[in-house]
TIDOZA-290229 format. One record per atom (N, C-alpha, C, O, CB): x, y, z. Coordinates in pm, whole numbers, plus 50000, padded with zeros to 5 digits. Glycine has a CB too. Example, Ala and Ser with C-alpha at 12.3 -4.5 7.8 and 13.67 -1.06 7.14 Angstrom:
513194943150780
512304955050780
513204967050780
514244966850846
511314955350905
512854977550708
513674989450714
512905000350787
513415011450804
514084994050572
END
This chain:
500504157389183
500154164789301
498694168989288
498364173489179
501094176989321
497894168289371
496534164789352
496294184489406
497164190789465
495784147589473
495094189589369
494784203089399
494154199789550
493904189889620
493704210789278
494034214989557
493914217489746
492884221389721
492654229889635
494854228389853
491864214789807
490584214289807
490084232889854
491004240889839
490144200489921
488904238089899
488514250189874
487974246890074
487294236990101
487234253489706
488414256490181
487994254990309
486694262090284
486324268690187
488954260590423
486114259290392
484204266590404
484694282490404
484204287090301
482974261890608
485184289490449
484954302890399
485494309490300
485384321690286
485104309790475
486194301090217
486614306890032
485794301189963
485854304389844
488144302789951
484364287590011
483334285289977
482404296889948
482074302189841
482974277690056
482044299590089
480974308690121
481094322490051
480244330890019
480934310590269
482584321690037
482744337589971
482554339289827
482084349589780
484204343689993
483004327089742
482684322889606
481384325389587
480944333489506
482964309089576
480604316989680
479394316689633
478594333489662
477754339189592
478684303089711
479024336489749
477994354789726
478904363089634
478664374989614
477764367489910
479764358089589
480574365889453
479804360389319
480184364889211
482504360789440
478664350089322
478084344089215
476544351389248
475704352689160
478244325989214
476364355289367
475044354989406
474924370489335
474464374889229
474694352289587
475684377089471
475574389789409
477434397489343
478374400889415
474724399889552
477344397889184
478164401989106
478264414189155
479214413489234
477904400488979
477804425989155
478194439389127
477974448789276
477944460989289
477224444888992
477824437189385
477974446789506
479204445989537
479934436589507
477164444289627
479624458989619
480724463189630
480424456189804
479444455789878
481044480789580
481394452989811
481684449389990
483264449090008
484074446889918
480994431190050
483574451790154
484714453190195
485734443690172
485284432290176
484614455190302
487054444490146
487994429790072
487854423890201
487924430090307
489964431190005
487614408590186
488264394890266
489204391390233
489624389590118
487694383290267
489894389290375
491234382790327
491254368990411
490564365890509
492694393390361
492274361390342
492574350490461
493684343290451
494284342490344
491584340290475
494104337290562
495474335290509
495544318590528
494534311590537
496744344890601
497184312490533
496774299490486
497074295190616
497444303790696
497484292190357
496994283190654
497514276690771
498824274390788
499604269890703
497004265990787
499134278190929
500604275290887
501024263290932
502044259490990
501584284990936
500144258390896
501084237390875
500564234990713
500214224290663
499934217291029
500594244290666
500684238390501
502224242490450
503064250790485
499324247390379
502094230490331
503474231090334
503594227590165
502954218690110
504244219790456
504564236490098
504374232089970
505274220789958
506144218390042
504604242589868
505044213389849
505824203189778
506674206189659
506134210589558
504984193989738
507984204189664
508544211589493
509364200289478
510514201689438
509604229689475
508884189389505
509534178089432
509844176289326
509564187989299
509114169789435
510354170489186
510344174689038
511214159289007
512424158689029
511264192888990
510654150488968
511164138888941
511334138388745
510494143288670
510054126989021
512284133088708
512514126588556
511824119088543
511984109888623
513644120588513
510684117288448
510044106988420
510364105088279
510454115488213
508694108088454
510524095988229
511074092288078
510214089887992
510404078087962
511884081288066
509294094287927
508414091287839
508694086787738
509824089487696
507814098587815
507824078087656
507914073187549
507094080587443
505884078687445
507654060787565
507634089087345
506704094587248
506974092987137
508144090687107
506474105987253
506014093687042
506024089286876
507174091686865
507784081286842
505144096586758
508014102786870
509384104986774
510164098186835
510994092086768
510054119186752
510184096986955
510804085087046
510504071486989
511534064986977
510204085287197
509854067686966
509744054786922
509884054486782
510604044886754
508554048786961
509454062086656
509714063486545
511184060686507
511594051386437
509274074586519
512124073686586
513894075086616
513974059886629
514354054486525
514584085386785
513704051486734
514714040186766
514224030186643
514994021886596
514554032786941
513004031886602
512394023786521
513734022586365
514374012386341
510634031686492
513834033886295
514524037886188
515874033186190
516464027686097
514484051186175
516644038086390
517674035786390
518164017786402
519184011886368
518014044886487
517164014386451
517243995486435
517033989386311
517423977786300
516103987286520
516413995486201
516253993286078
517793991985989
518453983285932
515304004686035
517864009586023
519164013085958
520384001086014
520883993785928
519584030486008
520683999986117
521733993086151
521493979086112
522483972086092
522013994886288
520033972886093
520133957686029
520683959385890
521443951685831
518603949486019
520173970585849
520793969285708
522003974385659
522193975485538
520033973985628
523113978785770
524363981385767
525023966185815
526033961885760
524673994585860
524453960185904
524893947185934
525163938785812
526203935185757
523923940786017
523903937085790
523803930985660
523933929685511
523483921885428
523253930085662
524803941385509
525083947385380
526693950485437
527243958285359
523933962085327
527493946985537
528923945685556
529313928985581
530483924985576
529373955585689
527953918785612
527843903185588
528373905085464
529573905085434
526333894785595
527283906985384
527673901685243
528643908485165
528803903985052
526573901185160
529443919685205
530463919785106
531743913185178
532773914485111
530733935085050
531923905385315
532603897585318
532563885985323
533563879285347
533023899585366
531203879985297
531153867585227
531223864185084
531383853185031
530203863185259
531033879185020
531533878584882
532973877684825
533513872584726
531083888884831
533393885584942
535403887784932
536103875484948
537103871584888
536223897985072
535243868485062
535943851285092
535413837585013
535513825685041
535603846485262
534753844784895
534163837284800
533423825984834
533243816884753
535003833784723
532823825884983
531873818785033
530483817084946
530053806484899
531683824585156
529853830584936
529073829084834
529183836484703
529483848284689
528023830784881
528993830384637
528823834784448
527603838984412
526533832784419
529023821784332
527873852984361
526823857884274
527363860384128
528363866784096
526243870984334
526193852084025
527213849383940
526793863183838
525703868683850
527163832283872
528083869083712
527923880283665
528393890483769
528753901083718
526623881383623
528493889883919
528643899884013
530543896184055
530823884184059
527243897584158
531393903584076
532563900784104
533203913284147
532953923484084
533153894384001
534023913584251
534653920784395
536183918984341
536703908584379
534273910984577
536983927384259
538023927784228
539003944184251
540183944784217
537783922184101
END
């Protein structure tokens, strides 16, 4: 949502609040238009951040090496492959 620009007389008033600091003058007020209209939209946007990506990173790690470490103890059990000195009894 982009900011609301500044109309010519909250200009003009800025600027003699820079000109002159310490004079006292009567309060201005002003009010807003009434065809402005706020926006309170609020959408989910899903970001991707380091721990976000770190997390899935570890958790795809971890699970290759649960995969692959429940391969081989049932290719060891069906005596497909031999490791020799190593034995599943």
């Amino acid at each position: 949502m982009s900011k609301r620009r500044k109309t010519r007389e909250e200009k003009i008033l800025s600027d003699s609040r820079k000109t002159q600091p310490y004079s006292v003058s009567s309060p201005v007020t002003f009010s807003l238009p009434s065809t402005y209209k706020v926006e309170t939209k609020k959408e989910y946007v899903a970001q991707s951040t380091p721990f976000n990506h770190d997390l899935k990173k570890t958790l795809l790690v971890s699970a290759g090496i649960i995969f692959f470490q429940l391969t081989l103890f049932f290719l060891l059990k069906q005596h497909v492959v031999v490791i020799p000195f190593a034995s599943l009894q």
